[in-house]
N, C-alpha and C positions, 0 to 999 in steps of 0.2 A: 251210230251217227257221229257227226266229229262234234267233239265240244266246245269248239270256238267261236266266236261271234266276229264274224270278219267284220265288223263294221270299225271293229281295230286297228286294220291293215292298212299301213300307212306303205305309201311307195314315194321316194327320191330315191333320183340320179342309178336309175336301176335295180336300186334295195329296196327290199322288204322288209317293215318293222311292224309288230302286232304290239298292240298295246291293250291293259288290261285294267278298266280305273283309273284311267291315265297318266299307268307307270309301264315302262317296257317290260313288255313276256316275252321278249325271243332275243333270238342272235342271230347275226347274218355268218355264211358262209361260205365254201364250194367246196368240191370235187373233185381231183385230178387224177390222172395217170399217165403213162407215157405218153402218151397224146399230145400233152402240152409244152413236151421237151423241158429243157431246164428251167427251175422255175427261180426269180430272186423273192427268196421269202423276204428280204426286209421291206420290199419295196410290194408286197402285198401284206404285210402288216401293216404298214403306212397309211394303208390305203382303208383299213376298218375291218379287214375278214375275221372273223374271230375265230373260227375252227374251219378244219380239214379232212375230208376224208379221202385217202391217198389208196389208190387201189394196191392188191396186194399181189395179186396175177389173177390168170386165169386157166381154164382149162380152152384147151383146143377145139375147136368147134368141128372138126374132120377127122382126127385122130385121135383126139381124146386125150391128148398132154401137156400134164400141168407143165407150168413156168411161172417165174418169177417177173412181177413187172420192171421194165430196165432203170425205170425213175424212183421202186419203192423206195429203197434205204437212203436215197437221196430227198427224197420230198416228207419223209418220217422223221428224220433228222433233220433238216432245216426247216421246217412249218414248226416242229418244237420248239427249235434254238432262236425262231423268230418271236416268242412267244406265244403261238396260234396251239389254241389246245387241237391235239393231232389225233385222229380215229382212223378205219380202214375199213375196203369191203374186198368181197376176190367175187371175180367173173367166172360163173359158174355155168358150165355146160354135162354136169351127170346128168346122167340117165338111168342110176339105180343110188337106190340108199347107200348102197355100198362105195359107189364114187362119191356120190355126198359127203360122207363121213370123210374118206382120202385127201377129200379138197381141204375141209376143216382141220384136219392133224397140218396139211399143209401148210394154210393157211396161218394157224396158230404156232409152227415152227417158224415161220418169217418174222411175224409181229416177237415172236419173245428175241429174236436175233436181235430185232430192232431196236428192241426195250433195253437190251443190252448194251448199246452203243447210243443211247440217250434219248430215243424213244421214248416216249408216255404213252400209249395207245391201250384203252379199255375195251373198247366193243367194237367187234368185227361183224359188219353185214354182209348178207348172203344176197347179191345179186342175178338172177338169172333171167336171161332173156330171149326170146329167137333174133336168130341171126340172119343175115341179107346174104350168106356164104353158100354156094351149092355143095350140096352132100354133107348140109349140119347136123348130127347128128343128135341134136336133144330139139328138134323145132318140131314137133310132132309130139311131145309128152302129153297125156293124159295129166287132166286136172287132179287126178287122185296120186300120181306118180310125182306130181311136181311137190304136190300137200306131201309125201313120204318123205321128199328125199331135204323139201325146205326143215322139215321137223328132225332128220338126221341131222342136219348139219349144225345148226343150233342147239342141238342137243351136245355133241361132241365141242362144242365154242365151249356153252355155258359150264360145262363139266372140268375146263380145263379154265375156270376161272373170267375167262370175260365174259359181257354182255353182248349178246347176239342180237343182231336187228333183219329186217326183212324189207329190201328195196323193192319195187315194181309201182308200174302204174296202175291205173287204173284195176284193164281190162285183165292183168295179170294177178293183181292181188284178190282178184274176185275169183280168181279159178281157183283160189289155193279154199282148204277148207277152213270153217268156220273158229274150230278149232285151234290150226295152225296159227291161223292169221291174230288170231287173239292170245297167243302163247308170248311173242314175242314185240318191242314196239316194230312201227309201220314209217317206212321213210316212203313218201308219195311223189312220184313221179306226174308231173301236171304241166301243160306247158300253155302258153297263149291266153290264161286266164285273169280274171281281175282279180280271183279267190278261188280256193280250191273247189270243186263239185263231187267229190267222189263222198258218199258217204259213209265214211271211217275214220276211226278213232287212227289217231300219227300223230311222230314226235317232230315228224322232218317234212319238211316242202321242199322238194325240189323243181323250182317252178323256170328254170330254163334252161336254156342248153346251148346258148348263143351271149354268153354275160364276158365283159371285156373289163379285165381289173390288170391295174398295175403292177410291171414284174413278169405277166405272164402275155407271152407273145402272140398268141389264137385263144380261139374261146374257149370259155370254161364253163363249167356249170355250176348254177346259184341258187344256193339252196338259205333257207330259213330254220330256224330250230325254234320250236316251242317250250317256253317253262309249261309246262304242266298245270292246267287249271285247279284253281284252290276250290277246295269242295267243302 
């Protein structure tokens, strides 16, 4: 069950802040990828975002090949240099442990380039989702297949040093197994709500998909970060 008490959740001007005792337990944030074309990080630091998670690519939904996203090393590098603590995730379309793992080495060859050219980036999450594309070829996985191939690929992250995390909403994180889902933290995917409803334990809210911050030209997505409740 999730262990927060939304009666903490405070919303302005679009933001999400949880409060705990009434001292602040989270951080606001967002999301980007090429999607959002060039981004001016000063002017969404400005503006209060405190972290970032900048995709890293993905794999092809019809042929199965990875790429690099055109905005990573740009939005890794400046979300850093703007002071925003900088994270990642890759858009995942395997369809065996085996491309699981592929995407992961992938994945973790872009973030250490990154790191190298002033990057900070710790934890890379595993996104995966069906697609609106004809002839995709992972929109049909078995819940037992998607549980394989999420626990390949955070296996293969965590081994090579960072923290792995596990994006989906809902209906997706319930397919995955019990197991799984409890291996790694949980970024939750929610939209249209006045609090989250899914009940699980997560580190992240991502509670939209239509959030307008300064610097970035179309929407973005807006997410919340949780401290972690004291026990």
């Amino acid at each position: 069950m999730s262990p927060y008490n939304w009666e903490g959740l405070v919303r302005s001007d679009g933001r999400w802040d949880y409060f705990e005792d009434g001292q602040l337990a989270s951080r606001w944030g967002i999301d980007v990828s090429e999607h959002q074309k060039a981004i001016d990080w000063g002017q969404v630091a400005a503006a209060g975002v405190e972290f970032a998670f900048v995709r890293i690519g993905n794999r092809g939904a019809t042929k199965g090949l990875l790429r690099v996203d055109d905005c990573f090393l740009a939005n890794a590098t400046g979300a850093k240099g703007a002071g925003i603590q900088t994270e990642s995730y890759f858009f995942s379309q395997a369809i065996t442990e085996e491309e699981a793992e592929e995407e992961a080495a992938f994945a973790i060859q872009q973030v250490q380039e990154a790191n190298g050219q002033g990057a900070a980036i710790s934890l890379i999450a595993y996104d995966h989702e069906p697609v609106e594309t004809e002839g995709a070829r992972a929109n049909a996985l078995s819940g037992e297949q998607l549980s394989l191939n999420t626990a390949a690929f955070c296996g293969v992250v965590a081994q090579a040093g960072f923290q792995p995390l596990v994006y989906g909403n809902r209906r997706s994180l319930f397919r995955l197994s019990e197991e799984v889902r409890s291996a790694c933290p949980v970024w939750l995917a929610e939209y249209n709500t006045p609090s989250p409803t899914a009940p699980l334990d997560f580190v992240l809210w991502q509670y939209s998909n239509a959030g307008s911050v300064p610097g970035i030209s179309i929407n973005v997505d807006l997410n919340i970060w949780f401290n972690q409740p004291s026990t």
